[in-house]
C-alpha positions as CSV (number, residue, x, y, z in Angstrom):
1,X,0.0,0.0,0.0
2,X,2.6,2.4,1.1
3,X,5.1,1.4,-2.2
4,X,1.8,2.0,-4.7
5,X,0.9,5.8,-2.9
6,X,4.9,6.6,-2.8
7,X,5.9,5.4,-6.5
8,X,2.6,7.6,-7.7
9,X,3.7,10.4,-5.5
10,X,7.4,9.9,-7.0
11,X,6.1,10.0,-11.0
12,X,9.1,11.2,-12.7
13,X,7.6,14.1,-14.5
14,X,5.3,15.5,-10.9
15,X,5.5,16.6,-8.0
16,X,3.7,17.9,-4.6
17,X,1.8,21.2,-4.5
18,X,1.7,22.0,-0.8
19,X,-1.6,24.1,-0.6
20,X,-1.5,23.1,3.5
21,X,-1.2,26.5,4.7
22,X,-2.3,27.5,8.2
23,X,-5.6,30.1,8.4
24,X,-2.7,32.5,9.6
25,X,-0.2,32.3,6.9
26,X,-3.1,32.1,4.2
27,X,-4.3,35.2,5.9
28,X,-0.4,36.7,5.3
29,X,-0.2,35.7,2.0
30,X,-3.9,37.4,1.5
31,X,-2.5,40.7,3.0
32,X,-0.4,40.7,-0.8
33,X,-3.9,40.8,-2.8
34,X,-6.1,43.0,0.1
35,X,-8.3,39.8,0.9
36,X,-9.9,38.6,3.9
37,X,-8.9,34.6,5.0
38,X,-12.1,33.3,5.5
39,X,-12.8,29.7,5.0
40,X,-15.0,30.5,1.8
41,X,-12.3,33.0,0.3
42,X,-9.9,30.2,1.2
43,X,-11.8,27.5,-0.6
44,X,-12.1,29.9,-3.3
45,X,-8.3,30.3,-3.8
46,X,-7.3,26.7,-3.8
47,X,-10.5,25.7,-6.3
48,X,-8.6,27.8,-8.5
49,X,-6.1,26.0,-8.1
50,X,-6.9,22.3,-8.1
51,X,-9.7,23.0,-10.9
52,X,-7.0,24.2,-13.2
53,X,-7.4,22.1,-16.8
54,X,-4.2,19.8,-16.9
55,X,-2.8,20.3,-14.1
56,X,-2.5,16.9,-13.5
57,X,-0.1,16.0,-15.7
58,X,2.6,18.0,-13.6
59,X,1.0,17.5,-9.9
60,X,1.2,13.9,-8.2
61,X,-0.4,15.1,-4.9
62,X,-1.5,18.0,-2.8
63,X,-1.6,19.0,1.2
64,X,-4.0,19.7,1.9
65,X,-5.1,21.7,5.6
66,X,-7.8,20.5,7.8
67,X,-10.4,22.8,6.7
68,X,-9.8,22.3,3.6
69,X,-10.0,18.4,3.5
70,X,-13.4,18.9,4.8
71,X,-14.6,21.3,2.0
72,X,-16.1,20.4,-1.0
73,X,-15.8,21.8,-4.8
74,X,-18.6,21.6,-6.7
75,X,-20.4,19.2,-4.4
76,X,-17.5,16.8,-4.4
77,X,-15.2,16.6,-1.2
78,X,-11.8,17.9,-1.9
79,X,-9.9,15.0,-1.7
80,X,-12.3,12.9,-3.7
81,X,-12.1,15.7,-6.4
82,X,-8.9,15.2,-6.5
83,X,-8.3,11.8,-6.6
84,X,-10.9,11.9,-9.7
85,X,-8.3,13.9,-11.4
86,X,-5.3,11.4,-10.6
87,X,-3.7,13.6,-7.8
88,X,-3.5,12.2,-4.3
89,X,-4.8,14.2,-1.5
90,X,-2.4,14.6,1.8
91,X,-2.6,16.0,5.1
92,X,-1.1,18.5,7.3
93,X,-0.9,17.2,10.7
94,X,1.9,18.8,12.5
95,X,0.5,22.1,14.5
96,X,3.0,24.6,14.7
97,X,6.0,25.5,16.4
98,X,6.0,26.3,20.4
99,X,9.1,27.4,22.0
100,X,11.3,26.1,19.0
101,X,10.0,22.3,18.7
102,X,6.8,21.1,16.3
103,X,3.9,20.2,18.0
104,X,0.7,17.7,17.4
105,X,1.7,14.9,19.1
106,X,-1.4,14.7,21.2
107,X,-4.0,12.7,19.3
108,X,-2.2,11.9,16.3
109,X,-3.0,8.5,15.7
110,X,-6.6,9.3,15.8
111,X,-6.3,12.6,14.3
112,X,-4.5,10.3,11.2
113,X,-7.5,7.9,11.5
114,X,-10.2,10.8,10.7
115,X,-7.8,11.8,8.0
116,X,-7.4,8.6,6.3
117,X,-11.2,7.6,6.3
118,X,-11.5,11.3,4.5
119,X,-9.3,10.2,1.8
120,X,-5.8,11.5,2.8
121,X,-3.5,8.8,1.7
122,X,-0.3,10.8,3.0
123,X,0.8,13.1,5.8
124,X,2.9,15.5,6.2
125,X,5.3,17.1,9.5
126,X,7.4,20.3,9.6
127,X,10.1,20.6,11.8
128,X,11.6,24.3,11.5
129,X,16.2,24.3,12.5
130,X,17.9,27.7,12.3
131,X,21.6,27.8,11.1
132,X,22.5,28.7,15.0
133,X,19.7,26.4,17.0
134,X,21.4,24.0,19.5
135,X,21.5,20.3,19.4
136,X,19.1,19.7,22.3
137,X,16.1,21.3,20.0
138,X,17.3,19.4,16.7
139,X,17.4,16.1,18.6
140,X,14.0,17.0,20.3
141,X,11.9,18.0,16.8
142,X,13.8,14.8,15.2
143,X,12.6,12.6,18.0
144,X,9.1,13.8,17.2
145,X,8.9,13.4,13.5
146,X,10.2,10.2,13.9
147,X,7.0,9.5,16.3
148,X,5.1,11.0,13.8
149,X,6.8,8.6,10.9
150,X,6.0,5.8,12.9
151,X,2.3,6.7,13.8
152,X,1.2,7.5,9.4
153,X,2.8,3.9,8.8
154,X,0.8,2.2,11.1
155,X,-2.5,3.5,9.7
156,X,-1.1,3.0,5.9
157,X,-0.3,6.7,5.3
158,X,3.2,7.6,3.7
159,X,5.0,9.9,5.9
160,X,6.2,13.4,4.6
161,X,9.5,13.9,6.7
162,X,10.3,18.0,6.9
163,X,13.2,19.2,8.5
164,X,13.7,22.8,7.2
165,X,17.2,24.9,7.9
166,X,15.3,27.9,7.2
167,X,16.7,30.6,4.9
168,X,16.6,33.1,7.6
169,X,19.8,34.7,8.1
170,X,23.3,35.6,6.7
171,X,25.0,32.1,6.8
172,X,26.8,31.4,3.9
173,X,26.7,28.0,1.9
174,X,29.3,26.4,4.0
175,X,27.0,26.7,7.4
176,X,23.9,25.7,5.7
177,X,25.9,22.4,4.5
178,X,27.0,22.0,8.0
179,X,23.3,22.3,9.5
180,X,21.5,20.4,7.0
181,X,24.1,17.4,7.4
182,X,23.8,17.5,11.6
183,X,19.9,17.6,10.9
184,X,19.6,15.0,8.8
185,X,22.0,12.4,10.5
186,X,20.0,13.2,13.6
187,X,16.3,12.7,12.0
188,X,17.7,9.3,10.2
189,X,19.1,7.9,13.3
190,X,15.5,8.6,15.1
191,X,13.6,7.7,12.1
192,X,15.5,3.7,12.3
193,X,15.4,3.8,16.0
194,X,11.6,4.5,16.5
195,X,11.2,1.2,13.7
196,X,10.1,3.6,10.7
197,X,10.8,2.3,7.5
198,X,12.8,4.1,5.2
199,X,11.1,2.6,2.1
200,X,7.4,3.7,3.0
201,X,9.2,7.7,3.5
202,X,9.8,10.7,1.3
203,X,11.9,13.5,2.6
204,X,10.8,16.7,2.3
205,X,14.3,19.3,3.1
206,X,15.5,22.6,2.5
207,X,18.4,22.4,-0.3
208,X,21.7,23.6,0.3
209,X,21.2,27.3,0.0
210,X,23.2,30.9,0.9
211,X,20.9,32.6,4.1
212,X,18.9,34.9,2.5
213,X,20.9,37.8,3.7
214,X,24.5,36.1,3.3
215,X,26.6,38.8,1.1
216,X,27.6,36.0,-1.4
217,X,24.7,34.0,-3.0
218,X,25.5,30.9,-3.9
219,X,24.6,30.0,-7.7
220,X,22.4,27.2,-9.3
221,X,25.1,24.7,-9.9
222,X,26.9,25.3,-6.5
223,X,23.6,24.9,-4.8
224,X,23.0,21.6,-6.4
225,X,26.7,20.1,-5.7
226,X,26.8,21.2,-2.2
227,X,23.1,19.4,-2.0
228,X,23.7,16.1,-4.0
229,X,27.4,16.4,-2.0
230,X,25.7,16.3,1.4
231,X,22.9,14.5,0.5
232,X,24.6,11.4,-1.0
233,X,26.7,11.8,2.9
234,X,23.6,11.5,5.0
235,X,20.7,10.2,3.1
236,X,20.2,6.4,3.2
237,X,19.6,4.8,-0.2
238,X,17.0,3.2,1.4
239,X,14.4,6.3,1.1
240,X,12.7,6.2,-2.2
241,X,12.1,10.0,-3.3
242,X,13.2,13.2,-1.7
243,X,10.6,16.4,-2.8
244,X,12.7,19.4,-2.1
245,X,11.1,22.4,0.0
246,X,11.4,26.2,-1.8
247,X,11.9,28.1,1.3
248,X,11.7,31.7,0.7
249,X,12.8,31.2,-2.7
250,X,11.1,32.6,-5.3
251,X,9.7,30.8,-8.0
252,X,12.7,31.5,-10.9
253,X,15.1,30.5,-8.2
254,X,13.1,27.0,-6.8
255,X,12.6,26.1,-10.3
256,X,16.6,27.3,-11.6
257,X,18.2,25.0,-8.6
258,X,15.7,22.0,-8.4
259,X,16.9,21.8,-12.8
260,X,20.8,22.1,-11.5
261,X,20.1,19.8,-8.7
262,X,18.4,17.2,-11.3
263,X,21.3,17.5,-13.6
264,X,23.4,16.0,-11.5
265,X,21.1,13.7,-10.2
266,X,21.7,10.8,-7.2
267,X,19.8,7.4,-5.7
268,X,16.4,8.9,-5.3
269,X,14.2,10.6,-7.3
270,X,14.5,14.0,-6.9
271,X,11.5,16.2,-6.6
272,X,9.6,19.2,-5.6
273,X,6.9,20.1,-2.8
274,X,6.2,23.5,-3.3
275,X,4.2,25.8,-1.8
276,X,4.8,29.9,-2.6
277,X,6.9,28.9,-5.7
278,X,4.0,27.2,-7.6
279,X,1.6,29.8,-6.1
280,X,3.1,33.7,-5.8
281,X,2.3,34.1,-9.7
282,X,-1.1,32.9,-10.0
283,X,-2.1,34.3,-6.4
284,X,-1.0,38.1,-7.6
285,X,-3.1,37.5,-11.0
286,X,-5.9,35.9,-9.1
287,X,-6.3,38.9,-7.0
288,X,-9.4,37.4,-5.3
289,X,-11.3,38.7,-8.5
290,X,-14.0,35.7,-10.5
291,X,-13.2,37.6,-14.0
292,X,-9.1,36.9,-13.2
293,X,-9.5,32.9,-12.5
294,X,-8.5,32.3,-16.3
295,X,-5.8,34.2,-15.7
296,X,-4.4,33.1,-12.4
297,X,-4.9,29.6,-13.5
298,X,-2.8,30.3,-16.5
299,X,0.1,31.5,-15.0
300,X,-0.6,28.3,-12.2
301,X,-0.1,26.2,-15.2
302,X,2.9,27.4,-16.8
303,X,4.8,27.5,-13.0
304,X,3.9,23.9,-12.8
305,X,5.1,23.0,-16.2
306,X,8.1,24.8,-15.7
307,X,9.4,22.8,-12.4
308,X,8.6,19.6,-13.9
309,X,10.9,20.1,-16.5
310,X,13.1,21.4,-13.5
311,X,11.8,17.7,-12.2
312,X,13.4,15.7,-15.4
313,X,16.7,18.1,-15.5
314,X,15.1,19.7,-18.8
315,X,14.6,22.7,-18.3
C-alpha cells in the first residue's frame, strides 16, 4: 500500500503542490492581494487551483489543511475531487511550532484515522532548525517526526518527513551544509530507531542554500553540488524519493536550482513540494477577483510545467 501511494507520488515528470497552509499564513499571503482569509475565500483560492485544466499531468499530490480536506468543490469533497483527477490528497498534521519544537503529538494516531477515512493517503510534519539552533532542539523535533513517521505507517499513510534549515539569516553556503548534514544524521538515526521504515518515507528538506541575507549567493550549480554532496553523505539509499522544500525562494530561483540539482542527479528521485513557488504568480493574478480565474490559472499552469521540467533536469 505504502510502495503504490509513494511510486505515484514519485512520478518522474510530478511533484507535490503544498496548498496546507495554516488560516494565519493564508491570511499573510492574502494581506499581498487585500483579501480577507475566510474559509470560503480560502476554498475559493485553492479551487482555483486544483480545478485548473491539466494540471495533473505536472502534480502527483496535494496537502491539503484540515479545513480544507473537509470542504467540497462543486459538491465533491476535496480529496475525492482530486483523486478523480489522478492527484493524491495529503494532510497537514503537525500544529506549529512552540518554543522552537513542532507540536501535534497529542491525538495523532486518531487525528490520522479521521484523516485517512477522509481520503488522505499521506501526511505531512514540519520541523523548523535555524543555522545557530542547538542540538538539544534538533534532537528534540527529530525525535518527534520520527514518532510522527512511525504513527502515518501504522495507519497505511506515507510519511512526509520536513526538517527545514530555514533561509533566515546571513550564513553562507558552508553553514547551511553544515546544519542540514547534523539535521539529517539526527532525523535518520531517530527515524531507524523508532522502527520507521525508510522505504514507505519521502523526505521533504530545504536544499543547500546561501541565508537569504549572506553577502555571497550561492549560484544554481553550486547549490545543487553542495546538496547532491551532502545528501549522498547523509541520506540512506534506502528512502525512495526526496521532494525538495522552496523556502523563501522565489519561483525563478526554486525552479533554476531544483533543474541544477536534477542534472546532477543521485539514488532517489528528486523532486519538488512547493508551496509559494508554484503559487506567488497565480495568487497576484488571481487577486481574489472571478473575472481573473483564467488568468491566475494560466500563469498556475505554466509554474507547474516549468518545475517539472526542473523535475526531469530539462529545463
Amino acid at each position: 500500500m505504502l510502495q503504490t501511494i509513494i511510486s505515484r507520488l514519485l512520478a518522474s515528470t510530478k511533484g507535490i503542490l503544498a496548498a496546507d497552509e495554516s488560516s494565519k499564513t493564508i491570511q499573510k499571503r492574502f494581506d499581498k492581494i487585500g483579501l480577507q482569509s475566510t474559509p470560503e475565500t480560502n476554498l475559493a483560492y485553492r479551487k482555483m487551483l486544483f480545478t485548473t485544466p491539466g494540471v495533473e499531468e505536472f502534480l502527483s499530490g496535494v496537502i491539503l489543511y484540515d479545513e480544507t480536506i473537509r470542504q467540497e468543490i462543486d459538491g465533491v469533497p476535496v480529496p475525492q475531487y482530486l483523486e478523480k483527477r489522478g492527484i493524491l490528497p495529503g494532510i497537514k498534521v503537525d500544529q506549529g511550532i512552540v518554543d522552537e519544537i513542532t507540536t501535534g503529538l497529542d491525538g495523532l494516531s486518531e487525528r490520522l484515522t479521521e484523516y485517512r477515512n477522509l481520503g488522505a493517503k499521506f501526511a505531512k510534519w514540519r520541523a523548523v532548525i535555524v543555522a545557530n539552533q542547538e542540538d538539544a532542539f534538533i534532537e528534540k523535533n527529530a525525535e518527534n517526526l520520527a514518532k510522527y513517521a512511525s504513527l502515518c505507517q501504522e495507519q497505511d499513510i506515507v510519511p512526509i518527513v520536513e526538517p527545514e534549515v530555514l533561509m533566515d539569516g546571513d550564513h553562507d553556503l558552508q553553514k547551511c551544509q553544515e546544519v542540514t548534514a547534523k539535521t539529517l544524521k539526527t532525523v535518520f538515526a531517530k527515524l531507524v530507531g523508532q522502527g520507521v521504515v525508510l522505504e514507505g518515507v519521502i523526505l521533504k528538506p530545504n536544499m543547500v542554500i546561501s541565508g537569504k541575507d549572506a553577502p555571497n549567493k550561492a549560484s544554481p550549480k553550486e547549490i545543487a553540488e553542495a546538496t547532491v554532496k551532502t545528501f549522498l553523505e547523509v541520506v540512506p539509499t534506502q528512502v525512495p524519493g526526496i521532494v525538495f522544500l522552496s523556502g523563501g525562494q522565489t519561483p525563478d530561483e526554486a525552479t533554476e536550482n531544483l533543474a541544477a540539482i536534477n542534472k546532477i542527479g543521485g539514488p532517489w528521485q528528486l523532486s519538488f513540494s512547493y508551496g509559494r513557488a508554484l503559487q506567488d504568480e497565480a495568487l497576484k493574478a488571481w487577486a481574489g477577483k472571478e473575472e481573473n480565474v483564467e488568468a491566475a490559472q494560466k500563469a498556475f499552469f505554466d509554474r507547474c510545467k516549468k518545475v517539472s521540467l526542473a523535475r526531469q533536469g530539462k529545463l
